[in-house]
C-alpha positions, 0 to 999 in steps of 0.5 A: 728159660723159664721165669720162676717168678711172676712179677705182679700186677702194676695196677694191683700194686698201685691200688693195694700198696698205699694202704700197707704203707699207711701208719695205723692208729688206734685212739682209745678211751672208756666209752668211744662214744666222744674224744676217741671218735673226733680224733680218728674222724680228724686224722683220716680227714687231715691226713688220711693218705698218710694215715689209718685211724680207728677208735675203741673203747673199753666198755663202748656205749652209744655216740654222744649226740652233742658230739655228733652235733659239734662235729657236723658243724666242722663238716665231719659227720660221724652220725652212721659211726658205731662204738667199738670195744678193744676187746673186739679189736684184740681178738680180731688180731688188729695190730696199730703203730700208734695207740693213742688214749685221749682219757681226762687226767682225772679218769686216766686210772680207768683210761684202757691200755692196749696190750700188744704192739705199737708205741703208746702215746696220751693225749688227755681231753676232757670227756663231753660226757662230763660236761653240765649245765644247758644244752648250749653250754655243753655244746659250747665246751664240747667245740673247745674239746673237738678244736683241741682236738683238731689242732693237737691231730693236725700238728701230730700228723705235720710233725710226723709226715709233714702233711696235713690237710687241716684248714681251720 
């Protein structure tokens, strides 16, 4: 008797099957240039086997140089990152679990909203880009915003696998 199905390819399965059962998740702010950034960055380090996370903005500008910088100097090197736009990401038809708006209380009116599918969540963080005075005060704030940062994704990512890869 003839079989009507072949069943697939073991190593094939094994390679492509982790990455569809990954939780996918999209973090977005205005610019994708600092917080949304840092937490896609966090949660593919700390939980990446676990989860999918990419960032956009609403009109994405260019990187923050001091976030690159505060970043480095935890071991992530976010430097070759380019800022993207939901707009992009809405047309290319990308579907999230998770869509996740790191906008400051204060500019949460024009913080984005991701139509589609997925449950919403908002984690508000200041916005670097705001941040005054001398270059090393504004990286100092901008450490506070990544280990804030760090610490929300990592308890986040532990409350919803129980893994999670964080050591600081």
């Amino acid at each position: 008797m003839q079989m009507l199905f072949q069943l697939p390819n073991p190593v094939l399965v094994a390679l492509i099957s982790p990455l569809a059962m990954k939780t996918k998740i999209l973090f977005v702010c205005i610019h994708n240039s600092a917080r949304s950034q840092m937490a896609e960055a966090f949660v593919n380090r700390y939980c990446g086997e676990n989860f999918q996370a990419d960032s956009a903005g609403l009109e994405p500008g260019k990187l923050n140089p001091i976030v690159i910088e505060a970043m480095a100097e935890d071991g992530i090197d976010i430097s070759r990152h380019a800022t993207k736009s939901v707009q992009d990401i809405l047309r290319a038809g990308q579907t999230y679990d998770y869509v996740i708006t790191v906008c400051d209380e204060a500019s949460a009116e024009r913080c984005p909203i991701f139509p589609g599918g997925g449950q919403r969540l908002h984690w508000g963080f200041p916005d670097p880009s705001q941040f005054a005075g001398i270059h090393a005060e504004r990286l100092e704030e901008t450490r506070n915003v990544r280990n804030a940062i760090a610490a929300k994704v990592a308890t986040w990512c532990e409350e919803l696998s129980g893994v999670c890869n964080a050591a600081y």
